[in-house]
Each structure stands twice: as C-alpha cells, then as structure tokens.
C-alpha positions as CSV (number, residue, x, y, z in Angstrom):
1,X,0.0,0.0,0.0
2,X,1.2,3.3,-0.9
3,X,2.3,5.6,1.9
4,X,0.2,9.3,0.9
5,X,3.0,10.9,2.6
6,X,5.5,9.1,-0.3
7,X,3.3,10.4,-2.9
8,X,5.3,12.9,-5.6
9,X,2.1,14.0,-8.4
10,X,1.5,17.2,-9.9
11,X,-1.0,18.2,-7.1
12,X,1.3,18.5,-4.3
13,X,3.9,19.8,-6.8
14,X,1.7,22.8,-6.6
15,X,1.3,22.9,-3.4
16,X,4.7,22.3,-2.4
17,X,6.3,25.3,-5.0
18,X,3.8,27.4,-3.2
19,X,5.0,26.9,0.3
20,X,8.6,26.9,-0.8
21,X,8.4,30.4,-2.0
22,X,7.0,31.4,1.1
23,X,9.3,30.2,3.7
24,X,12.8,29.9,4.2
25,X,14.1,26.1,4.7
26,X,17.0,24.8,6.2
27,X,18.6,23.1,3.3
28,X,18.5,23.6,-0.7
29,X,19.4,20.9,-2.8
30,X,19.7,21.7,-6.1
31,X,19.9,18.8,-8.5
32,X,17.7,15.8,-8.9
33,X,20.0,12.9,-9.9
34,X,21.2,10.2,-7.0
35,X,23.1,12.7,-5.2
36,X,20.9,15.5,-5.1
37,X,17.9,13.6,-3.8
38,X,20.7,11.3,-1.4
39,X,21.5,15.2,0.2
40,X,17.6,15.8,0.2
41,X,17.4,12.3,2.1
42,X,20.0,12.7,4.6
43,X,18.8,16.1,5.3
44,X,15.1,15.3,5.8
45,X,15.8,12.0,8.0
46,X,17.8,14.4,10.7
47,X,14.3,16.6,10.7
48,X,15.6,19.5,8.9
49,X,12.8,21.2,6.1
50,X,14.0,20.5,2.6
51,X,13.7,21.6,-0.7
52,X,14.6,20.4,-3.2
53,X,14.9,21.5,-7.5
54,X,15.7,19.9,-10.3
55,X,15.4,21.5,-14.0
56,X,14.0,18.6,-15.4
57,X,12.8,15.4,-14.5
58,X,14.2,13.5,-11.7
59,X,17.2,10.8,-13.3
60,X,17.1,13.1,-16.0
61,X,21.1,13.4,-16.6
62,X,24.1,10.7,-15.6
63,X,22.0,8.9,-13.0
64,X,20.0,6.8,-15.5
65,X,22.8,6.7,-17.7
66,X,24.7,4.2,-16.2
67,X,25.7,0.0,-15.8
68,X,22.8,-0.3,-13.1
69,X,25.3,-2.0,-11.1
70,X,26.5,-1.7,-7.3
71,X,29.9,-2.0,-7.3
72,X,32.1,-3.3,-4.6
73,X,35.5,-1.3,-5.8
74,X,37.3,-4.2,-7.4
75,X,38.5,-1.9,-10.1
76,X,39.7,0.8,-7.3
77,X,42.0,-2.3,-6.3
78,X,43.2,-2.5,-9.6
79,X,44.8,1.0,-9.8
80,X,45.5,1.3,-5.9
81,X,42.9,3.5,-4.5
82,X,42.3,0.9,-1.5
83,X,40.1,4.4,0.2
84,X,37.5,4.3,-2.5
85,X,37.4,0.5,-2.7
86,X,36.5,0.2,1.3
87,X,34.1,2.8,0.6
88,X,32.3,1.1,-1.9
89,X,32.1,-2.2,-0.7
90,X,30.6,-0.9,2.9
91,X,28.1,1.3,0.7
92,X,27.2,-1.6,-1.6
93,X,26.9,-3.5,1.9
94,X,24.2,-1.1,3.3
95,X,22.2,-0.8,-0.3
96,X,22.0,-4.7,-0.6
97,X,21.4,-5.5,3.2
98,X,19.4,-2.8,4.6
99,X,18.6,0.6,2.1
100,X,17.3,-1.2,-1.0
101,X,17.1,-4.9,-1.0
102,X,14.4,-4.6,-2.7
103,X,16.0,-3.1,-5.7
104,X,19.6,-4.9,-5.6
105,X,20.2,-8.8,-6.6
106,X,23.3,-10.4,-6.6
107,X,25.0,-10.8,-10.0
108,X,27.2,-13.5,-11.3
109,X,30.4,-12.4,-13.1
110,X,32.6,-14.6,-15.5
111,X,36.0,-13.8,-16.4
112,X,36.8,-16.5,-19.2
113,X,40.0,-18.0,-19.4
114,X,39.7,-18.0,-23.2
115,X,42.7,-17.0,-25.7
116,X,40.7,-13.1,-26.3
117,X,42.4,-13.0,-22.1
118,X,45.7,-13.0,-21.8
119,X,47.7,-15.2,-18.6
120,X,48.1,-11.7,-17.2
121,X,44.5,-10.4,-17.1
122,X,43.6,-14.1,-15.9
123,X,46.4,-14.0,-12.8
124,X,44.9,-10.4,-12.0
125,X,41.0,-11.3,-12.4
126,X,41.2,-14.1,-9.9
127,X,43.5,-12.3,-7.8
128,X,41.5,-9.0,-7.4
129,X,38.2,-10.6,-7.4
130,X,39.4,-12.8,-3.8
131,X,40.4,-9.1,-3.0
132,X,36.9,-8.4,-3.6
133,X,36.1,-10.7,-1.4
134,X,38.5,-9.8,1.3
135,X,36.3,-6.2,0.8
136,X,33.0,-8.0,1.4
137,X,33.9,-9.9,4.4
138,X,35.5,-6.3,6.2
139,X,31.7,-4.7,5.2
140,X,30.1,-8.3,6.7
141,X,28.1,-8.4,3.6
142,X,26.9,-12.4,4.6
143,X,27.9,-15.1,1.5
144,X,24.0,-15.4,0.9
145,X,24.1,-11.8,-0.6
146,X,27.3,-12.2,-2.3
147,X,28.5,-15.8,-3.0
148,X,32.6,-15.6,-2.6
149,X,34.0,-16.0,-6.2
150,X,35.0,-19.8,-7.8
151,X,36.6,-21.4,-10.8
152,X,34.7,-23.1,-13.1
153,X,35.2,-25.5,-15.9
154,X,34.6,-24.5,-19.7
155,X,31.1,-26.2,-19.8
156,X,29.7,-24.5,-16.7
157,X,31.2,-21.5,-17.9
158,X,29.0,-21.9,-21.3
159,X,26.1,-22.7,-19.2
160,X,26.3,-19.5,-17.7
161,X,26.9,-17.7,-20.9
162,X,26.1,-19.9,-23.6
163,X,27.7,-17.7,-26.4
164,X,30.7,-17.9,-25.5
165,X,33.6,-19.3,-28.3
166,X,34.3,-23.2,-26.9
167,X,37.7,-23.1,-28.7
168,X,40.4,-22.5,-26.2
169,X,37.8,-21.8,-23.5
170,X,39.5,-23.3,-20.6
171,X,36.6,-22.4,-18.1
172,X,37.3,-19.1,-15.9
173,X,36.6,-17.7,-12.2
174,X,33.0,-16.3,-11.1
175,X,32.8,-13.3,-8.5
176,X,29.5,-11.7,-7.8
177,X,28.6,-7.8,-7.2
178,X,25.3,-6.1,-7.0
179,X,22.5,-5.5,-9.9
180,X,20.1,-2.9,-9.8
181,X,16.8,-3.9,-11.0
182,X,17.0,-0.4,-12.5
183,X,19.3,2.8,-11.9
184,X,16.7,5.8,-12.2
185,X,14.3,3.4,-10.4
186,X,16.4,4.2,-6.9
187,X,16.9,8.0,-7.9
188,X,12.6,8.2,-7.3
189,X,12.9,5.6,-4.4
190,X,15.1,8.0,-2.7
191,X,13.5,11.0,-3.4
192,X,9.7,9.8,-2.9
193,X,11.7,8.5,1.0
194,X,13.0,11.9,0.9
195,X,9.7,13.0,0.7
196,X,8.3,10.8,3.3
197,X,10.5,12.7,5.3
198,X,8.5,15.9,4.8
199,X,11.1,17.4,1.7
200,X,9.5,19.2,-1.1
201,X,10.6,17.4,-4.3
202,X,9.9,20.3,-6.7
203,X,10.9,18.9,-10.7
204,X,10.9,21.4,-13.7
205,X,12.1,24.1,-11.4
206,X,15.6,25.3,-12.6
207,X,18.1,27.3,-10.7
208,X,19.5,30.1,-12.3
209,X,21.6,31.6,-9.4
210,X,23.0,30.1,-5.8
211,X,23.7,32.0,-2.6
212,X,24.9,31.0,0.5
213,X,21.1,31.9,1.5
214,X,18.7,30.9,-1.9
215,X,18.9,30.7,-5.1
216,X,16.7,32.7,-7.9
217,X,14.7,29.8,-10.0
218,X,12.4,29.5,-12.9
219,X,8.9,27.4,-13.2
220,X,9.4,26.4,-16.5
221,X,6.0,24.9,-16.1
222,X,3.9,27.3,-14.7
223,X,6.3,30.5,-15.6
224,X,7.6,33.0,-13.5
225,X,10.8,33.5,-11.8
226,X,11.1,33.0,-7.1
227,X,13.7,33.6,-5.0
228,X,13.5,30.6,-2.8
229,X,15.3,31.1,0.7
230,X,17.4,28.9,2.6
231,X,20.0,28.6,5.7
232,X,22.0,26.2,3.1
233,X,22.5,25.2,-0.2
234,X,23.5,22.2,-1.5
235,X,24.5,22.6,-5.6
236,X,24.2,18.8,-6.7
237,X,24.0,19.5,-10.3
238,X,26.5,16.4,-11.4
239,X,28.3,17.6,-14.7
240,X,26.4,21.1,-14.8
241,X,27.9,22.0,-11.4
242,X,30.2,24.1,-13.0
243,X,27.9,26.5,-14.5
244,X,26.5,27.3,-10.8
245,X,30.0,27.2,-9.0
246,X,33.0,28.9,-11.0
247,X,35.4,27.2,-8.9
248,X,35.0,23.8,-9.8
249,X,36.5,22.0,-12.8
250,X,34.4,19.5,-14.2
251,X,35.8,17.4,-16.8
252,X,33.0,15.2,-18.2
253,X,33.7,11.7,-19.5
254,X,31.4,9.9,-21.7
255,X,30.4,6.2,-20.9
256,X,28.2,4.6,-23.2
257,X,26.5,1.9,-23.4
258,X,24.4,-0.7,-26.3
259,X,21.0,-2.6,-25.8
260,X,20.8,-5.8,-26.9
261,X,18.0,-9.4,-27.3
262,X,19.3,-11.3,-24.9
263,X,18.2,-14.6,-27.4
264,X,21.2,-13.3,-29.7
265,X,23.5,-13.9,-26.7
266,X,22.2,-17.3,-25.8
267,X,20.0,-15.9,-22.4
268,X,22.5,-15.4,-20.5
269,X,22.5,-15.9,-16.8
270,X,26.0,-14.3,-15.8
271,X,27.1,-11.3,-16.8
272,X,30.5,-11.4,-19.2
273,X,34.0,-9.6,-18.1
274,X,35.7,-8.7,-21.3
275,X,39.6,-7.1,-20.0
276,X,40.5,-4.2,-22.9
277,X,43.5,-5.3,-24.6
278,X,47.0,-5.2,-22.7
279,X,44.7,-4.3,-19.4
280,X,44.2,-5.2,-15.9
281,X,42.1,-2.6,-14.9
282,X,39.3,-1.9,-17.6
283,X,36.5,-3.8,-18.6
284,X,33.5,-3.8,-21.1
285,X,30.6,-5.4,-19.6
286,X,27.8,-7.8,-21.2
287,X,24.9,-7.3,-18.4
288,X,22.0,-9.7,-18.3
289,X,19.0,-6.8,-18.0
290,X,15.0,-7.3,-17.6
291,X,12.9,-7.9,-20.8
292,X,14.9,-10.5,-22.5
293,X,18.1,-7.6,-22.9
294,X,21.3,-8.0,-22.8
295,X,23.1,-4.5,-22.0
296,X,27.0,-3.8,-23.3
297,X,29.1,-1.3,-21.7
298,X,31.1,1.1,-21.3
299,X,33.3,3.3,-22.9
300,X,35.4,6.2,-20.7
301,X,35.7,8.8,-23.5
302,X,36.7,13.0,-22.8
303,X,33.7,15.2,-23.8
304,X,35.1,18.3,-24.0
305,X,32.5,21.7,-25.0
306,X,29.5,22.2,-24.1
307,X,27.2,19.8,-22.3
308,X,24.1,18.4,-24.1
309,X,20.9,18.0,-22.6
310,X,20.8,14.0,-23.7
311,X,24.4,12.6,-24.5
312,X,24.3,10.7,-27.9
313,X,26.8,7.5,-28.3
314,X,29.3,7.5,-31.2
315,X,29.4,5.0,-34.0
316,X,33.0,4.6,-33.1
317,X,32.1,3.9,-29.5
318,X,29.5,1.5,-30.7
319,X,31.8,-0.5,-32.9
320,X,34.6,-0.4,-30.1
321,X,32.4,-2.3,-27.7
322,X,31.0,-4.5,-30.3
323,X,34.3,-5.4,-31.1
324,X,35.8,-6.0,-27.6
325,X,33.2,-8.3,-26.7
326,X,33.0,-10.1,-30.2
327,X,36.8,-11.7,-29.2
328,X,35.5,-13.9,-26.5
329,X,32.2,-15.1,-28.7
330,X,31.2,-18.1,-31.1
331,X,29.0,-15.6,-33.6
332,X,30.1,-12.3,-33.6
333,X,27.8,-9.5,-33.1
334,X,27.3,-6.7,-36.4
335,X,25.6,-3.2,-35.9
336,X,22.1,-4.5,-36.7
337,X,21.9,-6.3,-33.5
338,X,22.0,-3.4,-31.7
339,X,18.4,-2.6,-30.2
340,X,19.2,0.6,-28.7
341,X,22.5,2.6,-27.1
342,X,22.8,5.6,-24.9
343,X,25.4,7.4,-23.5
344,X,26.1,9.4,-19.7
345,X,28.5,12.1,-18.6
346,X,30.6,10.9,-16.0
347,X,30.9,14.4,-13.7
348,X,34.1,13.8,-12.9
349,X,36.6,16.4,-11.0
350,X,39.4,17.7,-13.3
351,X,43.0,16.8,-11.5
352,X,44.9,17.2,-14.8
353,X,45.7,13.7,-16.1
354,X,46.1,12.5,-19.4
355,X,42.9,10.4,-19.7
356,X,39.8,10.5,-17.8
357,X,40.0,7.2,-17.3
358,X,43.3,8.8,-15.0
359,X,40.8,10.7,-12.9
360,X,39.9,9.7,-9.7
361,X,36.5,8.5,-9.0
362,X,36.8,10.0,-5.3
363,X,34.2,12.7,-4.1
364,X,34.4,16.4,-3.8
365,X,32.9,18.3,-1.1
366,X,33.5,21.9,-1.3
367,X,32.2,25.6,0.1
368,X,32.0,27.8,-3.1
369,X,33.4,31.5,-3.0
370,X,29.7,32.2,-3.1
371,X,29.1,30.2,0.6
372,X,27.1,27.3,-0.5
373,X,28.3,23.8,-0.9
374,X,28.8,21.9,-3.7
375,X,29.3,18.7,-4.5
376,X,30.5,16.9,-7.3
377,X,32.3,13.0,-8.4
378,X,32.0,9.9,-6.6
379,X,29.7,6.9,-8.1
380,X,26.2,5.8,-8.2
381,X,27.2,3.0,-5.2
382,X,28.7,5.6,-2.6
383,X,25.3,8.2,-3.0
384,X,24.5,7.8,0.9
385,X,28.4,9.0,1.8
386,X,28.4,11.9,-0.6
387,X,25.2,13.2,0.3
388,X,26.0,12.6,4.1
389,X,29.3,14.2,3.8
390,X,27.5,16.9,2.1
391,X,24.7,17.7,4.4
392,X,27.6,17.6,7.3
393,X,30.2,20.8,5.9
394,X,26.4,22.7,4.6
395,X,25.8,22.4,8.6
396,X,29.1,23.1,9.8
397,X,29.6,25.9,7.3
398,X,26.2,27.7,8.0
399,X,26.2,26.8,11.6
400,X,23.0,25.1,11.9
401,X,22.4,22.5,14.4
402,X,21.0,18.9,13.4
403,X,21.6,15.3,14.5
404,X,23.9,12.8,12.4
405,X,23.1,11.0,9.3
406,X,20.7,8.2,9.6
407,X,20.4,6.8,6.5
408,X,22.7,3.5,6.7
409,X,20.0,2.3,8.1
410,X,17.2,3.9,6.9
411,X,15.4,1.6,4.1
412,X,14.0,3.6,1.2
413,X,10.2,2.9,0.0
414,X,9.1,-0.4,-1.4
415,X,5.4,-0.1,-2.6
416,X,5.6,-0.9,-5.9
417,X,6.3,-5.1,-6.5
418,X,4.7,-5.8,-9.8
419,X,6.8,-3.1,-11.2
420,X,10.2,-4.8,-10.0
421,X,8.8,-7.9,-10.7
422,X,8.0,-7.5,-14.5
423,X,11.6,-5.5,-14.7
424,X,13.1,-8.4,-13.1
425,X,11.7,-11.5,-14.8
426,X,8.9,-10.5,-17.5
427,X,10.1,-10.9,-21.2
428,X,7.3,-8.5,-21.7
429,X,8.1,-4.1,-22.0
430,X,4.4,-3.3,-22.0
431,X,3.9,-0.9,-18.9
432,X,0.6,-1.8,-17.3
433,X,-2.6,0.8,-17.0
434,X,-2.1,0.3,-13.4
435,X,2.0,0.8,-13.7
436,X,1.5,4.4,-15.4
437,X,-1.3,5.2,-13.1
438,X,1.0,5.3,-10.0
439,X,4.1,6.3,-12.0
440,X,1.6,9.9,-12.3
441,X,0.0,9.1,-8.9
442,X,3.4,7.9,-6.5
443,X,6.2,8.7,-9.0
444,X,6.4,12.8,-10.0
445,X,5.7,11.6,-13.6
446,X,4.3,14.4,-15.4
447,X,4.5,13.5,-19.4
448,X,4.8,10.5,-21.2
449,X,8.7,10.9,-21.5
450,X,8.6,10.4,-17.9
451,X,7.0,7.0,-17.5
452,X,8.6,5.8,-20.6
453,X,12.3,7.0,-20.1
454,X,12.9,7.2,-16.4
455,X,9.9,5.2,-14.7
456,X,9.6,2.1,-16.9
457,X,12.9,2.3,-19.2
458,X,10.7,1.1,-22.3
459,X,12.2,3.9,-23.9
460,X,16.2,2.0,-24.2
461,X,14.8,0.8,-27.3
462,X,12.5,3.2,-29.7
463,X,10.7,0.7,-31.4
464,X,9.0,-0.6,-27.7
465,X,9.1,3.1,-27.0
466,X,7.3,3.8,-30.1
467,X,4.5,0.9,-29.3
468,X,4.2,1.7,-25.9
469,X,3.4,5.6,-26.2
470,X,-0.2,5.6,-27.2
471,X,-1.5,3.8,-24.2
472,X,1.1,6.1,-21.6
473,X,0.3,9.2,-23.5
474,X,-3.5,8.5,-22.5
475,X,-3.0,7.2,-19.1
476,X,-0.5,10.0,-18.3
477,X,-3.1,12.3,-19.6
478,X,-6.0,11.1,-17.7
479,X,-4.4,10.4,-14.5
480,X,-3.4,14.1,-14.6
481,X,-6.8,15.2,-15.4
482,X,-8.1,13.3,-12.1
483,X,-5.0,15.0,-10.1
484,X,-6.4,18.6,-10.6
C-alpha cells in the first residue's frame, strides 16, 4: 500500500512550489540525480525542512545513464585506490542489506579464461576478485548476498553464458557484485523516502543563481521566476555543477553503453568480463538486464565543450564495444543487432591527467566562493556518503544544528512489486494501466517521457518506446486530469 505521505504528483507539486516560496528552509538541494535527492534524504531524516529543484525530471542526466550496477571497488584495487574501494564495498553492503534490498540482486560475473584473455589479465582477475572478497567480508556483507568468487570449468562457464567461443575456453573464475533492477528506479525511491520525510521534491524548477542563503529559479512549467530562501545550499547538479560554481573544474567523460535481445546472446545468466586489450584494470561489460536484454558497456571517453541536454553515443564507440566483446564469442555480433544505445557524462573532478580514465572517482565536497556547498564526483554506489558528507560541511559551514546521518540504516520505499517484478523476470516491455497510473499518482511523472524513459525504461529501445506511447500518453493524460 502506498504511503500518501511518499506520494510525488502534480498536485502536491503545486502545493509544495507554493510553500517553498513562502518560507525559508533549512537546506536547498539543487539537483535531482542520485546525489541531489541522497542530500535531500540525509537532510530530511535528521528533521531538517527541505527543498529540493531539479530543472527537469528526476534521473534526467548521468544517473540513469549508467551500468545499473552496485559495485564493490574491485577496479579501485586494480589502480591502488584501496580508500575508495572500502568505501564502496561498505556502501554496496548497506544498499543490498538494509537501504534497497528490494531493488539490488546479486550478480554472477565470468571472467573467461579463453585466448581473447591473456595469462596476465587471468592471474589479475582471480586475484583482485578474492580481493573483492576480502572487501566483502570487512563490510560483513553475509555469503547469501554475495556468493565468494569460484573457478569453473569450460562447460559450466557456457552454461552461464552460452555464447561464448568453446575453442580455447578453458573455463574461468565467477565473482559476484550487485545489480540494480534499474538505476533511475532508486533515484525516485530516494526521493519519494526523501519526501516521506517531509522534503519538497519540486521537478521542472531550474536554478539560475546560488547564494549562501537561496537561489533565484524558474517554473518552467507554470512561468515565473522566485527567489527561494534557505539557511543552506547544497548545488548537486552532477556535470552542470560548473555553471553554478566557478570554482569547480568539471571534466566530463562519456560512458556509453548498447542494448541488446538477450536470445542473440544465448539468455545469459551471468554477466561477461571482457579485460581491454593489454589491461588489468578496464573492462566492457555484457549485463543480463530485464525484458529479454542484454546491455554492453562502457566506454570512458573525454567530452570536452558544451554539455548536451541528452548525451548521444558515437558509432565509433559502438563498434569499439562490439568489437571487444566479439573476441570472446562463437558468432560475432554486427551493428544491426543493436536494439538501442545511450550514453552518460561521468561528472568527474578535473585533477589534470592524461585520460579520464586517469581521474579519480573519489568525491568532492567543497564551500564555493559564493558560501554554499557543492558537491561533485563519486559513483552511483557511494550516494548515501556523498550526500552525508555533504549535508555535514552545509551544517558546519552555516552553523546550523541537526543530528547525524541516519540513513545506513534507513530503508527507502518499497510499494511498488509488480513493477520490480516484471523489470526483473517478465520478457514482456508493455507498462501496465495500473503501472502508469502510479508512476503519475506515486512517481512525480508528469509527461509521457517520464514513464517511458525514467519510470519504466521502455524507452532503451525506440521501437518498444514507439509501441508503448499511445497507451502512456492516455494514461499519463487522464491520470493528470483526475489529479487537478
């Protein structure tokens, strides 16, 4: 049963807008991708009145733009950032056991000991994935969440992934990390928690200008232009942080990723490591997804100039990680296989190196010439510590008192089964009447784009995307009729 209080629809979008301009809150968050709505989270569970914007939809930019997976740090290991490795595997540790069990599964990883991997990147996958395991057992993340990793021989490595070449295949090692049944999927389970919590989740609002006490912001549904006041401010605006804060270098790497039928692949029940050539620490991924897909990723490329509203994927990007993964397979896979592709802007902090892939994944947490805080890097898994980390120097900075963070063991809303159940095991892409309904009713869905791109994900491949709008269209349409 849904909790009213959970509830993000147009109607108390209204409401909400009109309260925000009238009062001052404690803490502004501006920014509606994972971290913005994990800072609106941490704020709102220590009792403090939130507000947060976002210029678009929620999960509009990087945030459903990535692997879906929770990682435990094995590649930090690989390059020797042990910090951000411990991080991760604690965080992945508190998503899968306690925040969103509900929206995590465990998922089997094959590194193939086939001739496309050299004796080099075999010795380092099996050693850095019982590293991953040594990270698992310091987070206490119990073997029935995460099975410790295992060689196999070359026919239970084809059962697992049956496309895989048989010549050479000499079997491999299986680790396991965390799945998400769907990344933008936690971005509204946060913020609809968030809101439970008594924050104002206020979507096409855009900020134009940050203080240390407000920001000036648009309605760009309504019109009109507020000056929303606040004892903090939080800019969580992921690769558009630069615009707000001058201060910050924001060097944006593009990761992209191609949708595939999982039938062309054999069904596969364990996702594919595929090393690049000559590495040890980069990988393309072939991810088992819901509805019978198969998703391939991902590339780390610079994407210097300005930043688009959607990222496209390249051809070239498209035919690298075709032909990365084609090495290790029987029938290799051409360009018309590919069902969809889509590409997300890494917001990484610029340090200078040579190649983003250089560029450390860590966090920053910074006070802006202007006096708010701003916060910028990190990855999709370690959400709750950026957010917390956040919320703590916006306090200290601006001298408000609040209790600590509560949310490693706070467990975000879980109303909505079928929908995880369809995603997770339904060959079908078909959203349900009753699945739009409450994607306008519970979600914050306010056009079909919404339900179809950030709800649902039918919209990973146009030609479901293109059969499915009709019926969302209407039910969006109708649903916000019975809202006013």
């Amino acid at each position: 049963m849904t909790d009213p209080a959970a509830a993000l629809n147009a109607a108390r979008r209204s409401r909400d807008l009109a309260a925000a301009v009238d009062e001052t809150c404690d803490v502004l968050v501006v920014g509606g991708g994972i971290t913005g709505v994990g800072v609106a989270l941490d704020a709102a569970a220590r009792g403090l009145r939130v507000t947060l914007v976002e210029a678009e939809d929620l999960a509009w930019g990087t945030s459903r733009f990535s692997s879906k997976l929770v990682h435990g740090g094995l590649r930090y290991l690989a390059t020797g950032d042990v910090a951000t490795a411990v991080e991760s595997a604690r965080e992945r540790h508190l998503l899968m056991t306690t925040i969103a069990p509900h929206l995590i599964r465990p998922l089997p990883q094959l590194l193939p000991f086939a001739p496309g991997v050299s004796a080099r990147q075999r010795s380092a996958g099996t050693a850095g994935m019982a590293m991953g395991d040594v990270l698992r057992l310091q987070a206490r993340t119990p073997r029935r969440v995460l099975p410790p990793p295992r060689l196999l021989g070359p026919r239970q490595a084809r059962a697992l992934f049956p496309a895989l070449t048989p010549r050479g295949l000499r079997g491999g090692v299986l680790g396991h990390d965390g799945q998400l049944v769907d990344d933008a999927a936690l971005v509204v389970a946060v913020a609809r928690t968030a809101a439970a919590h008594g924050a104002r989740i206020l979507t096409r609002v855009r900020a134009e200008a940050l203080r240390a006490d407000g920001a000036t912001v648009v309605d760009t549904l309504g019109g009109g232009r507020f000056d929303l006041r606040a004892r903090s401010v939080v800019n969580a605006t992921g690769v558009w942080a630069g615009t707000l804060d001058d201060g910050i270098r924001v060097r944006p790497s593009r990761g992209t990723h191609v949708v595939l039928d999982a039938a062309d692949l054999g069904r596969p029940r364990a996702a594919l490591t595929v090393p690049l050539e000559g590495s040890i620490s980069q990988y393309v991924f072939v991810l088992p997804h819901a509805g019978e897909r198969v998703i391939v990723g991902l590339t780390d490329e610079d994407a210097p100039g300005a930043i688009p509203r959607v990222p496209a994927p390249t051809e070239a990007e498209i035919a690298f990680l075709l032909a990365t993964v084609n090495r290790l397979l029987a029938a290799p896979l051409d360009r018309t296989q590919v069902r969809g592709a889509f590409a997300g802007l890494r917001p990484l902090v610029d340090n200078g190196a040579s190649s983003s892939a250089d560029v450390s994944r860590r966090h920053l947490v910074r006070v802006a010439s202007a006096g708010f805080v701003s916060v910028l890097g990190g990855k999709l898994t370690t959400y709750r510590r950026m957010a917390e980390d956040a919320v703590d120097l916006a306090l200290r900075t601006r001298r408000i008192d609040a209790p600590p963070s509560t949310t490693a063991s706070l467990m975000l809303v879980d109303d909505q089964p079928s929908r995880w159940e369809r995603m997770a095991d339904q060959s079908s892409q078909r959203p349900s009447r009753a699945e739009i309904e409450f994607a306008v009713r519970a979600e914050g869905a306010l056009t079909a784009d919404d339900v179809l791109d950030r709800r649902t994900r039918i919209g990973l491949v146009d030609a479901e995307r293109d059969e499915a709008l009709p019926l969302v269209e209407t039910v969006v349409a109708e649903t916000l009729d019975l809202l006013r």
